[in-house]
C-alpha positions in Angstrom: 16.3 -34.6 31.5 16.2 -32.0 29.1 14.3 -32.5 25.3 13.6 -30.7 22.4 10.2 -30.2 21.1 9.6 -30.9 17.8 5.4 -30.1 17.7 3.6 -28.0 20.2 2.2 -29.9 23.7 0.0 -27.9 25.7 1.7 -28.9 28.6 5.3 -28.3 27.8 5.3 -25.9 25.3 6.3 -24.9 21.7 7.9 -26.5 18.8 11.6 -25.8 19.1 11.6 -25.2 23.0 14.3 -27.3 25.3 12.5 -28.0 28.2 13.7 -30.3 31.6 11.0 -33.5 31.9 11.7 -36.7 33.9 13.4 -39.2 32.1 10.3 -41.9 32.4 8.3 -39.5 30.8 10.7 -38.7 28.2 11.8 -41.9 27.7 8.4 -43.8 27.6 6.3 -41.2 26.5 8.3 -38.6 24.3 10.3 -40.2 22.3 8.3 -42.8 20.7 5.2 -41.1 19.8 8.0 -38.4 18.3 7.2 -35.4 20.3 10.7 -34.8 21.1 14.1 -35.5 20.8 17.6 -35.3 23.6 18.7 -32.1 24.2 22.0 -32.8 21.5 23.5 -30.7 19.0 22.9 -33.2 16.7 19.2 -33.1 17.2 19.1 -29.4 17.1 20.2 -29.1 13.4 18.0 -31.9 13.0 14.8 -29.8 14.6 16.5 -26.8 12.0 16.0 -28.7 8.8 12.8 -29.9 9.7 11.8 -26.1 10.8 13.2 -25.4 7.2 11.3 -28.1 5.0 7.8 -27.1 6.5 8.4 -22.8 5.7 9.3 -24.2 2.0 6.1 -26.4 2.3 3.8 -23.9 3.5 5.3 -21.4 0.9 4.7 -23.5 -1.9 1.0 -24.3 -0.7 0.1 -20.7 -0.4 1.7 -19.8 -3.7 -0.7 -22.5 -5.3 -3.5 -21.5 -3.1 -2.4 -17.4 -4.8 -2.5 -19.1 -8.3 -6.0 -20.8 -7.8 -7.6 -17.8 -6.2 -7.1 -15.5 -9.2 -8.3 -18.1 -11.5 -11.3 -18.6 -9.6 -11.8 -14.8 -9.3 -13.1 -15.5 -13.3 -15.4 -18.0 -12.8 -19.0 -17.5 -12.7 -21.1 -20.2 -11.8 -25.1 -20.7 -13.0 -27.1 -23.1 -10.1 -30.5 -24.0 -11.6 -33.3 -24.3 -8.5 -36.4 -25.0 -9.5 -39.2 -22.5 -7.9 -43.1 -22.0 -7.3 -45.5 -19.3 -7.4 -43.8 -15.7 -7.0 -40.1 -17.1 -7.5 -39.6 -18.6 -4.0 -37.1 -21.5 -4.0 -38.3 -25.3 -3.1 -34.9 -25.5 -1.4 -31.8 -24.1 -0.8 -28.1 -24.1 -2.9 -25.4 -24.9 -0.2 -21.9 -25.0 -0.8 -22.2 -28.6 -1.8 -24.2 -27.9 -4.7 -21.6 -24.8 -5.4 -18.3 -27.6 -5.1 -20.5 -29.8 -7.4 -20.7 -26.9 -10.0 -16.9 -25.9 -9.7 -16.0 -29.8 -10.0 -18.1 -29.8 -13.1 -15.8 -26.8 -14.7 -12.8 -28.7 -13.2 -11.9 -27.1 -10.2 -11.8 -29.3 -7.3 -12.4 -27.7 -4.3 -13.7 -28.9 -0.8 -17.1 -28.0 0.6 -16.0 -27.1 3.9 -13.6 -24.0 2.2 -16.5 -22.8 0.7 -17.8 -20.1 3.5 -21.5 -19.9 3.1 -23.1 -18.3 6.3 -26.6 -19.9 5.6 -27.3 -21.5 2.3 -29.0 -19.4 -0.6 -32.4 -19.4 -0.5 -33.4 -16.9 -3.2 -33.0 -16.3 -6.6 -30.1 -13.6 -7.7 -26.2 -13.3 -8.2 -24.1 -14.0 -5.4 -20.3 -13.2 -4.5 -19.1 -16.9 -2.4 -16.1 -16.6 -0.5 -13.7 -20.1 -0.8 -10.7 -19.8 1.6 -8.6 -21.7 0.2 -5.3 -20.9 2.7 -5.1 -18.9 5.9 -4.5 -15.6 3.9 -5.4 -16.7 0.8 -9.7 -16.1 0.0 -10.9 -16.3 -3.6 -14.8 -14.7 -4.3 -17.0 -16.5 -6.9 -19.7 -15.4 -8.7 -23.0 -17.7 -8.3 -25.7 -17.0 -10.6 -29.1 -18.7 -9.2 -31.6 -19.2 -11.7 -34.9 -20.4 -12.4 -35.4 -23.7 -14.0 
């Protein structure tokens, strides 16, 4: 029986390929969890618009992602950690503690796109990488201060 994917399976292959399957497999495992669809016309225009919806998607997405990156290339942050003798840090500022300070200027932004290597652990100005889209990386300034 032949079907058309409609997401990529390891097995099978990609999104948009026909491929030939037994029909048990297609039939009880295919089709209901919506991994693919007959091998019709109808279903092809069907896989088209689908194709379609998700470049507009993606589009607008990165266009936002553009928009937020150049508005964060502006924004300078200043992380208060509180030190001991010869200016060496108790702790660390991780990218936590770098979304808690962009939250607090109202950018909401998740810690996991912030790409910190290893967390600070010294007093100075930093330049923080946030990816916020495949292509799309936006640099912060962090200054970390003294208390």
């Amino acid at each position: 029986m032949k079907v058309i994917l409609r997401q990529d399976n390891e097995n099978l292959g990609k999104a948009g390929d026909v491929v030939n399957v037994k029909p048990g497999y297609a039939r009880n495992y295919l089709f209901p969890r919506s991994i693919a669809y007959p091998a019709l016309p109808n279903y092809l225009r069907m896989l088209e618009e689908e194709k379609r919806q998700k470049q507009q998607r993606q589009h607008k997405e990165k266009k936002l992602a553009q928009e937020l990156a150049e508005k964060l290339g502006n924004v300078s942050l200043t992380i208060s950690a509180s030190v001991g003798e010869e200016d060496k840090m108790f702790g660390s500022v991780t990218s936590q503690d770098i979304a808690d300070a962009l939250a607090q200027q109202g950018y909401e932004i998740d810690r996991k796109k912030i790409v910190l290597e290893e967390p600070i652990k010294a007093l100075g100005i930093y330049s923080v990488p946030i990816k916020l889209y495949p292509e799309v990386e936006a640099h912060v300034k962090v200054w970390v201060v003294k208390e």
